[in-house]
N, C-alpha and C positions, 0 to 999 in steps of 0.2 A: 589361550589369548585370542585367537583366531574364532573361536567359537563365540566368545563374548561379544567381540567387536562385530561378527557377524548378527547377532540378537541385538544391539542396540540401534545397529545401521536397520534393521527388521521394524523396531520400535519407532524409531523416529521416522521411518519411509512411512507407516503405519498409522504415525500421527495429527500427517502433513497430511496424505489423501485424505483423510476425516475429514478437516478445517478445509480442504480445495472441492470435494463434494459436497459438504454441505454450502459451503459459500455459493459453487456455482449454480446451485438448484434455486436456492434463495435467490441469488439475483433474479433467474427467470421468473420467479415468483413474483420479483417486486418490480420490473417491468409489466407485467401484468397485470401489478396492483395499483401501480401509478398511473395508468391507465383508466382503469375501471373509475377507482376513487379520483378521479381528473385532480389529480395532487405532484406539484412540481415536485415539492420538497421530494416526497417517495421517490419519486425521477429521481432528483439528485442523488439522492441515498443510493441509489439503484446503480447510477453512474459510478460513485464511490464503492461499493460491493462488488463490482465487474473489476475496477483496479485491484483492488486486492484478492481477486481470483484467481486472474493476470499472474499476482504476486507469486500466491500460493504454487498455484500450476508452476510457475517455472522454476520455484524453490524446489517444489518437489522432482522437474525434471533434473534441476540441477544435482540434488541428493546421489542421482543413481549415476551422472555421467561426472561428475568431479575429482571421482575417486581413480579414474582410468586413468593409466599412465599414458603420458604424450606418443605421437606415435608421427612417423615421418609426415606426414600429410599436416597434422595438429603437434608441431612441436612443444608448443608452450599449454599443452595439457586443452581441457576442460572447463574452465573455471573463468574465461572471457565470456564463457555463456552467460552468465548471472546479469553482466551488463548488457547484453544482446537482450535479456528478459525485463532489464529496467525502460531500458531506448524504447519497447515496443511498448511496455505498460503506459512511460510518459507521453507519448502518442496517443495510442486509447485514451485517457483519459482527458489530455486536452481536446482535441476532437469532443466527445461526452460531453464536457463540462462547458462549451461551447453552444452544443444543440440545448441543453438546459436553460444556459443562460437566455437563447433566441425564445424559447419558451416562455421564461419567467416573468423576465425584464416590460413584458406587453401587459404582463399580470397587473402590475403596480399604479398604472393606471385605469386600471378596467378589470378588477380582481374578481375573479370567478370562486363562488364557495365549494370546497372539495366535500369529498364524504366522509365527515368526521368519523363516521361508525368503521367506516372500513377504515382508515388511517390507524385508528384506534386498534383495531384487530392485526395490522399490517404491522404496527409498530413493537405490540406485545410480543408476537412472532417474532419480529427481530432482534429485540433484547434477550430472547430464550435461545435462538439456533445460535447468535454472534455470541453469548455468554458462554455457551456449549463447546461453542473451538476452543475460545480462550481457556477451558476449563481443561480440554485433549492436550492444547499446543502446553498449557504450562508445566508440563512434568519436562518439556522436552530443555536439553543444554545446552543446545549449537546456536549459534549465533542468529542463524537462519532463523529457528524455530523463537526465539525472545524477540525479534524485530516484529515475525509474524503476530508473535501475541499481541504486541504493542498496537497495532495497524487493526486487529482484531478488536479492542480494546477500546478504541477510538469509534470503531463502528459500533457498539453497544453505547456511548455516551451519544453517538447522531440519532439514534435510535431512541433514546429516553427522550433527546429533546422533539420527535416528530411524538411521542407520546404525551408529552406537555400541551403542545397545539393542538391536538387533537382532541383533549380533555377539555382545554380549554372551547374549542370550538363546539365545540356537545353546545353549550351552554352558553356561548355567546358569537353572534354573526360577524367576526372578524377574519373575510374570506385573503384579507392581504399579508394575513400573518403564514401562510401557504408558500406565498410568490418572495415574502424577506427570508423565511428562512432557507428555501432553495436556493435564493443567492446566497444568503451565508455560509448554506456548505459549501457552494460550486466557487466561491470564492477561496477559503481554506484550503481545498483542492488544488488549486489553480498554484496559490501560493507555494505548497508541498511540492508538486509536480515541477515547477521551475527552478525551484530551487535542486531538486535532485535532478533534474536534466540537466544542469548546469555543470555537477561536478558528474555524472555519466560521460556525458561529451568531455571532458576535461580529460577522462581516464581514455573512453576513447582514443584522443588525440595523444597521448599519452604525455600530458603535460606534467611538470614538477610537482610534486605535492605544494601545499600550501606554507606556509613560513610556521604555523604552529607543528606540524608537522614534520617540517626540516629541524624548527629547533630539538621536538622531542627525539629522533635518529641521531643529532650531534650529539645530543648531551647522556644518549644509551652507549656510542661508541670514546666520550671522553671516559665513561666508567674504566673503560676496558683498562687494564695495566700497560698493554703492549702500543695504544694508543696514544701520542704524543700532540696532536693537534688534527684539525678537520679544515679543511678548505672547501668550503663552498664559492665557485666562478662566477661570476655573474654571467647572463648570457651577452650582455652590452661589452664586455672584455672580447668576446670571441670574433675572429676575423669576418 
């Protein structure tokens, strides 16, 4: 038993550094290519590929320290890290998605045309390495490993649509369709990140679950036989 669960823990560590090396090479890549091809969108993309590096890296740290049993120092184990890896990703990427926006937003009025050809090449690259993890991450079964797919997943569909603009730009001089869809992503972005800093900070602070939550715990403990009823306090009752 011992041995197996040792080779899967092997597998899945195994699977996660794939999808977190390749992700973080690609971002430098696409910083560099955002650059070159004077292309926001790729920026943003770029922005959006560094959070999920973020991700991956701290999943994967998380994978090796979770398993540690608490120890006087860390009573309550390992496993607060995950949120310590979400707080700092939600940072990076507001920050990022910020400097993009400061980029973009000037574009709209005064749109600069990017280099279709390299976007073109940048883009293909990204539907092949992002397609690639998602292809490592899906055998994997942990929880970690299906969210990362999903997040993977999302960056191959950002990826198709910088490959649309691009095709499209080959063949028509529409340099503002560059500066809409970088806010489109960095918007997306925006929205995701606040929303998960929201309930981060909430655990943080270690507030109540939410009322769908509390109902699904009453209604797993009214199964129980030895269970007679649940009381949930308000906190306005309390002195």
């Amino acid at each position: 038993m011992h041995s197996h669960n040792h080779i899967h823990q092997h597998g899945k560590d195994e699977r996660i550094g794939w999808a977190f090396f390749l992700n973080v090479t690609f971002t430098i890549i696409e910083f560099i290519g955002g650059w070159l091809t004077n292309s926001t969108a790729i920026m943003a993309d770029a922005v959006h590929d560094l959070g999920d590096s973020l991700s991956i890296g701290f999943a994967w740290i998380l994978s090796h320290l979770s398993d540690k049993e608490a120890s006087d120092k860390y009573s309550y184990g390992y496993r607060r890290l995950s949120l310590f890896g979400a707080l700092v990703n939600g940072i990076v990427l507001v920050i990022g998605s910020i400097w993009v926006l400061f980029e973009a937003i000037p574009r709209l009025s005064n749109p600069e045309m990017p280099m279709a050809e390299g976007m073109l090449g940048l883009a293909i690259l990204g539907v092949v390495v992002n397609g690639y993890a998602v292809f490592k991450l899906k055998a994997g079964e942990t929880l970690n490993e299906k969210v990362l797919t999903w997040h993977l997943l999302e960056d191959v569909l950002g990826w198709v649509a910088v490959l649309v603009v691009s095709i499209v730009l080959l063949f028509v001089e529409l340099p503002i369709l560059d500066p809409v869809l970088s806010i489109s992503f960095t918007l997306f972005i925006l929205f995701n990140v606040f929303k998960n800093l929201k309930s981060t900070l909430a655990l943080f602070l270690q507030a109540t679950p939410n009322e769908e939550t509390q109902a699904s715990i009453k209604q797993a403990l009214m199964k129980l036989p030895e269970v007679n009823g649940v009381l949930c306090p308000s906190p306005r009752n309390e002195p």
